[in-house]
C-alpha positions as CSV (number, residue, x, y, z in Angstrom):
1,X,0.0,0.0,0.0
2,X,3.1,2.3,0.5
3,X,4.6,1.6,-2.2
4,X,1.7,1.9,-4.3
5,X,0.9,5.6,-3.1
6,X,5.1,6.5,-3.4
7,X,4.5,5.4,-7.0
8,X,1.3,7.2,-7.5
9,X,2.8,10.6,-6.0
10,X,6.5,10.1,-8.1
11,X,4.0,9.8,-11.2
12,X,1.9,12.8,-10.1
13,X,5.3,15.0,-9.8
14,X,6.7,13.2,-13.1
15,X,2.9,14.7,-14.8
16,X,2.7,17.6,-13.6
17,X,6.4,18.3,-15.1
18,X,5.6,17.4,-18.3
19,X,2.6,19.5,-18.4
20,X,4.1,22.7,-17.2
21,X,6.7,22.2,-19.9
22,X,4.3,21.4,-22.7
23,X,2.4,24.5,-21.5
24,X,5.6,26.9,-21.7
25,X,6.3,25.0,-25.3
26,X,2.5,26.3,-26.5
27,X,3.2,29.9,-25.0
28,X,3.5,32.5,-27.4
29,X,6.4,34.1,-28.6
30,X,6.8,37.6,-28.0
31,X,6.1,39.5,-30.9
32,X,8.5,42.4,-29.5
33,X,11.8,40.3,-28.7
34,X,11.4,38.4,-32.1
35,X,11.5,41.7,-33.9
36,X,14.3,42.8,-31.4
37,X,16.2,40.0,-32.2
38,X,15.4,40.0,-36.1
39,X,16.6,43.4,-36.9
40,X,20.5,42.8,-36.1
41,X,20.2,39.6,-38.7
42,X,19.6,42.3,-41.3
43,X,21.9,44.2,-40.3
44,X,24.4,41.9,-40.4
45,X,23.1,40.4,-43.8
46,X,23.5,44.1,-45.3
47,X,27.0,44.4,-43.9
48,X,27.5,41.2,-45.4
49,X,29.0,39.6,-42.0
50,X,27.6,36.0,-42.0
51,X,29.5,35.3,-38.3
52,X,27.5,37.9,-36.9
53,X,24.5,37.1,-38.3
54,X,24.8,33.6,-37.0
55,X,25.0,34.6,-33.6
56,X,21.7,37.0,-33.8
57,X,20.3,34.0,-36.0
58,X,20.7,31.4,-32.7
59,X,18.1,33.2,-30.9
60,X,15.5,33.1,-33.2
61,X,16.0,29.7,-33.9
62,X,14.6,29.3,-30.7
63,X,11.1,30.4,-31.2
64,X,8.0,28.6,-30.7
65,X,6.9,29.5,-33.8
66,X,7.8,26.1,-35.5
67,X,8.0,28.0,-39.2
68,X,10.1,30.8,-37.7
69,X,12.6,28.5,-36.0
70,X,12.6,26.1,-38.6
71,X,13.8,29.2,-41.1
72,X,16.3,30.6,-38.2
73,X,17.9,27.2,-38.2
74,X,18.4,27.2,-41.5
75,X,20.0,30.3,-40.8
76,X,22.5,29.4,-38.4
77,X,23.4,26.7,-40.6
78,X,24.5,28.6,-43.5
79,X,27.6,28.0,-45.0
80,X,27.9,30.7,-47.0
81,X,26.1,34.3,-47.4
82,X,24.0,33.3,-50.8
83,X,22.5,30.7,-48.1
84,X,21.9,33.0,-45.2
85,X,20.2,34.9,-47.3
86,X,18.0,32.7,-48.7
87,X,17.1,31.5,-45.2
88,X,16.5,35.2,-44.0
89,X,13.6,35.4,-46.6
90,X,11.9,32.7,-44.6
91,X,12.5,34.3,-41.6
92,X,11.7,37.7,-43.1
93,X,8.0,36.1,-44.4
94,X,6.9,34.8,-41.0
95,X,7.9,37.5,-39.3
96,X,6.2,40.0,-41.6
97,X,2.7,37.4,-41.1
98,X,3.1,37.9,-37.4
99,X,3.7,41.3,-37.7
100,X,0.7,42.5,-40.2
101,X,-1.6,40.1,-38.5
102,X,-0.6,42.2,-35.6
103,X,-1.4,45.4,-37.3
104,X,-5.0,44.3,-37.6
105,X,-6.0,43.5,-33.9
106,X,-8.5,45.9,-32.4
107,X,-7.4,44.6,-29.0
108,X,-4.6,43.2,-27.5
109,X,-2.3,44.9,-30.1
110,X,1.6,44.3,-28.8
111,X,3.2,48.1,-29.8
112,X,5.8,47.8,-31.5
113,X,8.5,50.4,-33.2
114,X,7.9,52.3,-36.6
115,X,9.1,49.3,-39.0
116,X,9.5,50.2,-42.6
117,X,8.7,47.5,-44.8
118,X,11.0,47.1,-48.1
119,X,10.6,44.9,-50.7
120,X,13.5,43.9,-53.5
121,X,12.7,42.7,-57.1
122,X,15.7,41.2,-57.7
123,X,16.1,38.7,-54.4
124,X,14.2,35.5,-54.9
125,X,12.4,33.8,-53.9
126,X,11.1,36.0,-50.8
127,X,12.6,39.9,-51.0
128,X,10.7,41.7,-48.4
129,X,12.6,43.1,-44.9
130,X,11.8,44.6,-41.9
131,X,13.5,48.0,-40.8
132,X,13.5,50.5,-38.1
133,X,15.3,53.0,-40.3
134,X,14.1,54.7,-42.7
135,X,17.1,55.1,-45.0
136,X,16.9,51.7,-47.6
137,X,20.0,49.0,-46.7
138,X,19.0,45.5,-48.2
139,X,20.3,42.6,-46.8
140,X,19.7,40.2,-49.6
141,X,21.9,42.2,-52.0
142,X,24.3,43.6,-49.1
143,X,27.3,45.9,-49.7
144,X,27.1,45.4,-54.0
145,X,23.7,47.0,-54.0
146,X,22.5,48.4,-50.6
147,X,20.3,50.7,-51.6
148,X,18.2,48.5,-54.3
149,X,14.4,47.9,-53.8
150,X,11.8,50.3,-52.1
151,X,9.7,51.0,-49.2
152,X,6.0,49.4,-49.9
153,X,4.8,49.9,-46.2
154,X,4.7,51.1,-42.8
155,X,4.2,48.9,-39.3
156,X,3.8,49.4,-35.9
157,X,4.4,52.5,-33.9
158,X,1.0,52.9,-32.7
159,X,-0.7,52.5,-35.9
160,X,-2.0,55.7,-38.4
161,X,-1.7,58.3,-38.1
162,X,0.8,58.5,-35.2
163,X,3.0,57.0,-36.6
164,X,3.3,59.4,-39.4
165,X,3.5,62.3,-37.2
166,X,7.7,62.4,-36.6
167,X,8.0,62.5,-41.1
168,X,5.3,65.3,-41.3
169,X,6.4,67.7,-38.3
170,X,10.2,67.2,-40.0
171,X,8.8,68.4,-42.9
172,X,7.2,71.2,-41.3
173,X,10.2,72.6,-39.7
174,X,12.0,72.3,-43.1
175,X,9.5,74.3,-44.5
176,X,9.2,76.8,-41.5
177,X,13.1,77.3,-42.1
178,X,12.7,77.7,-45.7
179,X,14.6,74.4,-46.5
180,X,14.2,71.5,-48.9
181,X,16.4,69.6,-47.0
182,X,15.5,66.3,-45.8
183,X,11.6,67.0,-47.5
184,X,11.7,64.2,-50.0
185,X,13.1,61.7,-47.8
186,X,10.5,62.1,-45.3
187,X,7.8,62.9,-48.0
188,X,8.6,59.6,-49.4
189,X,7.9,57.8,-46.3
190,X,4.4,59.4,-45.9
191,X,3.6,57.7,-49.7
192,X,3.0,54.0,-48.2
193,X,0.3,55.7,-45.6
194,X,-3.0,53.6,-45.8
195,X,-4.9,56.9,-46.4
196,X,-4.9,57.7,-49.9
197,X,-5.5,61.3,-49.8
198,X,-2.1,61.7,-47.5
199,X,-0.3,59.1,-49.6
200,X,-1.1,61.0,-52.9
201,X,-0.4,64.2,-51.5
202,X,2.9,63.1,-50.0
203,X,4.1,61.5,-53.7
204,X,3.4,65.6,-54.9
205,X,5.4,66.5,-52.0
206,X,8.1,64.4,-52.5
207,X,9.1,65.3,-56.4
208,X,8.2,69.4,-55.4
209,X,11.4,71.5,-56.8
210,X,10.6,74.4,-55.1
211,X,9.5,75.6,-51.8
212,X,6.5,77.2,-53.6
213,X,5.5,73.7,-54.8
214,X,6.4,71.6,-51.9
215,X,4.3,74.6,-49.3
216,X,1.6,73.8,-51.5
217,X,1.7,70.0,-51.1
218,X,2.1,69.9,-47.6
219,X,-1.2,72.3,-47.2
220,X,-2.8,69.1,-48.9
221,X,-0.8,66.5,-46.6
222,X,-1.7,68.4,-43.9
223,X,-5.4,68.5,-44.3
224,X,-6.0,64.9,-44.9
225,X,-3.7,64.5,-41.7
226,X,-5.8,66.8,-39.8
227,X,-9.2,64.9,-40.4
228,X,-7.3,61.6,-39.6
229,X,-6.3,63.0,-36.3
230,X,-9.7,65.5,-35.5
231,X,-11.8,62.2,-36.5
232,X,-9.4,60.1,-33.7
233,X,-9.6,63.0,-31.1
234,X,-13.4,63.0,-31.6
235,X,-14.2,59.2,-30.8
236,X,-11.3,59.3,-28.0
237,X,-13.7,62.0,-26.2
238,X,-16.1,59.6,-26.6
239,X,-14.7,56.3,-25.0
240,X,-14.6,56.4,-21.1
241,X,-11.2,54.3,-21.4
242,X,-8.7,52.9,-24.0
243,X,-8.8,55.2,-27.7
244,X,-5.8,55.2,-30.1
245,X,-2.8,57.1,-28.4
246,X,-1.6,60.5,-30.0
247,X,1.4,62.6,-29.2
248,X,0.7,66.2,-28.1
249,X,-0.1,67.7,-31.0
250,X,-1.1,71.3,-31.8
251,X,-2.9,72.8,-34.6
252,X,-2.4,76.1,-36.0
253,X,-3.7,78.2,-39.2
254,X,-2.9,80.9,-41.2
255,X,-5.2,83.4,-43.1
256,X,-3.0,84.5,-45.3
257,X,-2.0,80.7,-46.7
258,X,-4.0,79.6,-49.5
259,X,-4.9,77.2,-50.6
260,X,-5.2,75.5,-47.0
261,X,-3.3,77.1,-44.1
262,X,-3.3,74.8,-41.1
263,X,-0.8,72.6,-40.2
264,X,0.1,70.2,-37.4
265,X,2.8,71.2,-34.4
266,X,4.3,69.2,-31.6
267,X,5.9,72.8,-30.8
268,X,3.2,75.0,-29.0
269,X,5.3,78.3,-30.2
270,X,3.9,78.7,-33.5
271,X,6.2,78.3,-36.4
272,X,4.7,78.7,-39.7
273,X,5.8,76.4,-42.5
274,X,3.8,77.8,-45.1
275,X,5.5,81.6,-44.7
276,X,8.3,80.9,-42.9
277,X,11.5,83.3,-42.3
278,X,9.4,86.3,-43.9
279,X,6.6,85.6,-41.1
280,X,7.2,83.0,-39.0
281,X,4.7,83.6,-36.5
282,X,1.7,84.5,-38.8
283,X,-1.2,82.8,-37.7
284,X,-2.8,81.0,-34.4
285,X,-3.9,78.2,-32.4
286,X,-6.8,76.6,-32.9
287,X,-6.8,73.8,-30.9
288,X,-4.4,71.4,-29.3
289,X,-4.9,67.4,-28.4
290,X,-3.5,64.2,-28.5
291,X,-0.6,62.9,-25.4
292,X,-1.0,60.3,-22.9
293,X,-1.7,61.8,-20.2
294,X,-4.6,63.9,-21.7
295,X,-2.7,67.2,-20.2
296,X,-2.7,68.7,-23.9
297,X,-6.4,68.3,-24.2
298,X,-7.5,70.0,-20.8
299,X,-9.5,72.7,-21.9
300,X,-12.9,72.6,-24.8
301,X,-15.3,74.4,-25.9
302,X,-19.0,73.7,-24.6
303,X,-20.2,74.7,-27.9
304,X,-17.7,73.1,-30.4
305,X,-15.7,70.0,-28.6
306,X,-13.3,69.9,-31.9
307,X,-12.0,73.3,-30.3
308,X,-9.2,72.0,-27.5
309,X,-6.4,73.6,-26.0
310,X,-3.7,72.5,-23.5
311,X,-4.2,76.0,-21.5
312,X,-7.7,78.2,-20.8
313,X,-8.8,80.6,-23.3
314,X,-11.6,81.6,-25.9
315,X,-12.7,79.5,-28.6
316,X,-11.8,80.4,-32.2
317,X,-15.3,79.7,-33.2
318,X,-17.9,81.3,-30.8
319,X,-15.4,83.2,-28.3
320,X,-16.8,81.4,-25.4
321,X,-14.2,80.5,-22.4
322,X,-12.8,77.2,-22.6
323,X,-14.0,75.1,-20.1
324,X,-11.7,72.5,-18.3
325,X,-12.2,68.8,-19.4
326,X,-13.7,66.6,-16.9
């Protein structure tokens, strides 16, 4: 009898072993290391250093993700670069799925960094990459051709349109300081945004030759921006808890600007990219919203709620007082 209950509690322990591992094995990956530890492979792929990018490779051979270890393996096990790379399109594909599948969760979304998705004609037979830069360096072509292929999308970083706020207020302050500098680059980066009106308007800006042209542009980025990020403030106001995060953002307009004259600041000294060094301060604040701690949203209007500021004041509508937010 007490041998039979030893044996029973030695097979109890030996059970409940097993299943704690098997349920670790079925945890999921997270979705934030495996980009973490994804990114340096590129790297190293586009500095065409296959030691390196066997050592980054180890860890993701460890994933849970049977496809996605299978690939990193395969990885690790390269002999030469032709194979690594061949292997890191594999890896690059179900990372990508995980990521974009990601993208579409209404709840329970993992944040995750600004990635800029590229995509090479010439590497076969997989030749899209994930990248936290913004300047192109391909990985499958490495050091002979690191700047072939383009950028066909943006991920993470909270999702549209925040994460196309740090391109468009660079932009602005270009333009404020009567600069083309930098413009395109960032221009470009606004052309893979889901909304086709900023998209479009961003592909003008980018190819503008002159600051008339590219002030012109960015009136046309900037209002399809606005409405993204008025239309986001408005059901935030709405919603008790939760809403999509924004960065302090304040808006501004200028009479004189035509065709469209308001623009987007994270700045709350006004800085007008549409004059700029012949009237830099032209214009004023309409409303300001957006941060996570709701600070630079305080105060609204009774009579128009799209009217905000971080500070009391009149509305630019009616001229009542701003009331505090509650």
């Amino acid at each position: 009898m007490r041998l039979s209950y030893l044996l029973s509690a030695v097979l109890g322990v030996v059970i409940a072993i097993a299943g704690g591992r098997a349920l670790a094995a079925a945890e999921p990956d997270s979705l934030e290391t495996l980009v973490e530890q994804y990114l340096p492979v590129r790297a190293a792929l586009a500095a065409d250093d296959l030691d390196t990018m066997k050592e980054h490779a180890a860890a993701l051979a460890e994933a849970n993700d049977r496809t996605l270890a299978a690939a990193a393996r395969a990885l690790v096990a390269a002999e030469d670069m032709a194979a690594g790379r061949k292997a890191f399109g594999n890896v690059s594909r179900a990372l990508i799925a995980q990521v974009a599948s990601n993208e579409k969760k209404k709840k329970d979304r993992i944040e995750l960094p600004t990635l800029h998705v590229f995509a090479c004609s010439m590497s076969k037979p997989y030749g899209k990459w994930l990248q936290v830069e913004s300047e192109i360096s391909n990985p499958y072509t490495g050091s002979k051709m690191p700047r072939c292929g383009k950028r066909v999308d943006l991920l993470g970083g909270g999702g549209e349109p925040a994460r196309l706020i740090a391109d468009y207020v660079a932009i602005r302050a270009a333009l404020a300081s009567d600069s083309l500098e930098g413009v395109k680059a960032h221009a470009e980066v606004l052309t893979v945004a889901k909304d086709k009106s900023i998209s479009g308007a961003a592909g003008d800006l980018a190819s503008a030759k002159s600051i008339a042209a590219a002030r012109r542009s960015f009136g046309e980025v900037s209002r399809a921006l606005i409405e993204q990020v008025e239309s986001i403030e408005k059901k935030n106001r709405k919603k008790k808890k939760g809403g999509i995060a924004l960065p302090p953002l304040h808006l501004f307009e200028c009479p004189m600007a035509s065709p469209y004259g308001k623009w987007l600041q994270t700045e709350p000294d006004i800085s007008n990219p549409y004059m700029g060094s012949r009237m830099p301060r032209c214009g004023k604040l309409v409303s300001s919203f957006g941060g996570n701690d709701g600070d630079a949203v305080g105060y609204v209007c009774p009579m128009h709620p799209d009217v905000t500021a971080s500070k009391p004041g009149k509305c630019s509508k009616c001229g009542m007082a701003l009331r505090k937010k509650e």
